[in-house]
VEXTI-351714 format. One record per residue (C-alpha): x, y, z. Coordinates in nm, 4 decimals, always signed. Layout:
residues N
X | Y | Z;
...
***
This chain:
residues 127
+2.1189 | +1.6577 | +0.7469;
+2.0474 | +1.9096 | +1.0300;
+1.8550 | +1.8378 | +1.3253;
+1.6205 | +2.1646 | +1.4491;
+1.5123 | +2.1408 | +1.7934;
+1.2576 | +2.3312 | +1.9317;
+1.4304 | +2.6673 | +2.0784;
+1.4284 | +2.7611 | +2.4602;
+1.2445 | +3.0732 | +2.5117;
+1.4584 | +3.3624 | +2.5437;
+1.8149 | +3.1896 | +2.4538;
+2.0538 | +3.3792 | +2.2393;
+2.0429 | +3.3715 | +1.8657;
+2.4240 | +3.3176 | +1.7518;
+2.5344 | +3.4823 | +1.4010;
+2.5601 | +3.1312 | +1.2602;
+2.2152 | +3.0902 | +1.3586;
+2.0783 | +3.4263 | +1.2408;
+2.2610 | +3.3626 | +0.8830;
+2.0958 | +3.0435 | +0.8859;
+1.7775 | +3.2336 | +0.9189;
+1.8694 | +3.4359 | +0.6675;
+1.9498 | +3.1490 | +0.4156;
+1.6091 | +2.9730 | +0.4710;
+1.3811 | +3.2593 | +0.4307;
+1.5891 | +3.3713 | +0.1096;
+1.5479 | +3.0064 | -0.0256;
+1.1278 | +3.0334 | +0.0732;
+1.1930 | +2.7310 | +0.3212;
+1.1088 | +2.9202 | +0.5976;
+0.8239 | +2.7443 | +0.7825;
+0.5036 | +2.9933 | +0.9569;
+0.5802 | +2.8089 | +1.3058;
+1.0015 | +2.8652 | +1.2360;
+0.9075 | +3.2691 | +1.1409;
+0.7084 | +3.3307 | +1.4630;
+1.0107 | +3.1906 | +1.6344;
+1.2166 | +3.4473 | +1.4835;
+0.9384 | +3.7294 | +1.5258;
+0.9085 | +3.6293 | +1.9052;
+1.2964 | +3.6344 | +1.9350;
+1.3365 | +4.0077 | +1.7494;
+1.0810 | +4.1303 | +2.0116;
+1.1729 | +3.9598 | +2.3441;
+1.5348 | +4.0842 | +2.2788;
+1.6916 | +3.6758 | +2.2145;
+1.7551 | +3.8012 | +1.8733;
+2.0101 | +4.0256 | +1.9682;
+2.1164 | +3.8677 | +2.2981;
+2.4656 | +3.7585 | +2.1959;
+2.5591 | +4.0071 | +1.9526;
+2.8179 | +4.1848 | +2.2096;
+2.9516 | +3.8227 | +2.3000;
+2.9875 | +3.7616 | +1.9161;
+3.1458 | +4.0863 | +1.8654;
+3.3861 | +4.0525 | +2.2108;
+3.2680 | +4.3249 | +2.3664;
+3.4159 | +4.3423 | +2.7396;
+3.1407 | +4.4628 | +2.9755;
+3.2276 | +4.7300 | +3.1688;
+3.1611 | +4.5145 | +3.5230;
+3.4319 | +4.3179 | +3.3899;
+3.6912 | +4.5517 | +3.2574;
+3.6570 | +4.7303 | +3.6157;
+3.6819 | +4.3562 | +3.8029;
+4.0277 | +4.2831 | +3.5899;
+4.1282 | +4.5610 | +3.6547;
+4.1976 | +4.5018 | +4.0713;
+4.4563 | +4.2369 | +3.8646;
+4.7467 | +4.3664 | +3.6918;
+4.8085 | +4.0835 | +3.4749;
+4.4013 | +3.9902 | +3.3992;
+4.3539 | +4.1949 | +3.0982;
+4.6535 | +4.1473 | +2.9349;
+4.5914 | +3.7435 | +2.9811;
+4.1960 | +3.7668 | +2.8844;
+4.3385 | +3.9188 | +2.5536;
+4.5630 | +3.6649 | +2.4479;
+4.3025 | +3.4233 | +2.4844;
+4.1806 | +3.2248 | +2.1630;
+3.9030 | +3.4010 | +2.0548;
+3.6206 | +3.0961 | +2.1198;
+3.7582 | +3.1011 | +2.5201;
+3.6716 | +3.4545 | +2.5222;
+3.3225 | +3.4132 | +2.3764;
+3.2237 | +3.1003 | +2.6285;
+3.3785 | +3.3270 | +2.9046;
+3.1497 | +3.6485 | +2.7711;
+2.8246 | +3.4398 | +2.6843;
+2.8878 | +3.2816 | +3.0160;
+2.8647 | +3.5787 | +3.2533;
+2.6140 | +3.7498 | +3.0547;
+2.3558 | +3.4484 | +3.0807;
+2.3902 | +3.4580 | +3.4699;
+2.0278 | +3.5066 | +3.5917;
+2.0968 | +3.7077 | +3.9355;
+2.3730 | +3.9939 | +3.9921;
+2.5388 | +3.7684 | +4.2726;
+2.5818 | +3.5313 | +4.0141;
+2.7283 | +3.7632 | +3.7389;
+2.9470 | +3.9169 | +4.0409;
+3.0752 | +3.5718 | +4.1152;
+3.1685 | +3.5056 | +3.7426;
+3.3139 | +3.8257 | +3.6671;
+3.5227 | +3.7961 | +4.0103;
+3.6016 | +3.4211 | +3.9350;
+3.6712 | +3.5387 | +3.5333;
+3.9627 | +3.8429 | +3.6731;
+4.1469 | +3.6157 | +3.9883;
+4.1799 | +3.2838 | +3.6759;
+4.2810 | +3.5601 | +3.3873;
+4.5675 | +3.7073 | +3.6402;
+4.7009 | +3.3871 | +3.6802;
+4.6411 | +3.2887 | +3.2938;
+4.4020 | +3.0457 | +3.3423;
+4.0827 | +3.0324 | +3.1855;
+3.7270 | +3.0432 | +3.3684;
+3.4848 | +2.8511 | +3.3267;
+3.6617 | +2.5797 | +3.1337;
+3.6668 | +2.1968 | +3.2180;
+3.9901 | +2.1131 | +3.4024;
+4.0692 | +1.7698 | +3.5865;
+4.0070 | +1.7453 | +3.9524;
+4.3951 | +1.8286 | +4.0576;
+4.4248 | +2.0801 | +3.8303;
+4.1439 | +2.3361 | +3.9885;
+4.2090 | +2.5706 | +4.2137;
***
């Protein structure tokens, strides 16, 4: 069994969630109120809000801040592929630019030294 919870306005739609979607409607056990979710999502741009993230895309803002870090890029890469979608969805759901700048900064000093942002690590162990 699967638990739906009402959606937060404007949060991303993730490909499982879309296929999902896609699954229910083709099966005709799409509900009116679960559609006009969808239909508000396609127009308010949620639908497609995480397709870049899903895809890996590296915003430009960040290619440019790992690249003051000769060691960022080639560290961001190796990461498993889930770290680098948290890290993406991450700094593209930052509401202001100050807080974007802070993540993308914070995102290129922890890839330089191999160390992944915005991941849980014990007290001793941040830096």
């Amino acid at each position: 069994m699967l638990w739906f919870a009402p959606r937060k306005p404007r949060t991303g739609w993730s490909r499982v969630n879309k296929a999902r979607v896609a699954r229910v409607i083709a099966n005709g056990r799409m509900t009116p109120a679960g559609l006009a979710k969808v239909t508000q999502a396609k127009r308010d741009g949620s639908w497609t809000k995480l397709d870049e993230v899903e895809a890996l895309v590296i915003p430009a803002d960040l290619a440019q801040a790992m690249a003051a870090y000769p060691e960022a890029r080639a560290h961001f890469d190796a990461f498993p592929r889930s770290v680098k979608r948290g890290i993406l969805e991450w700094i593209g759901n930052a509401r202001r630019a100050e807080t974007r700048q802070r993540r993308l900064d914070e995102t290129a000093r922890l890839a330089a030294q191999n160390v992944r942002a915005n991941q849980w690590r014990p007290q001793a162990a941040q830096g």
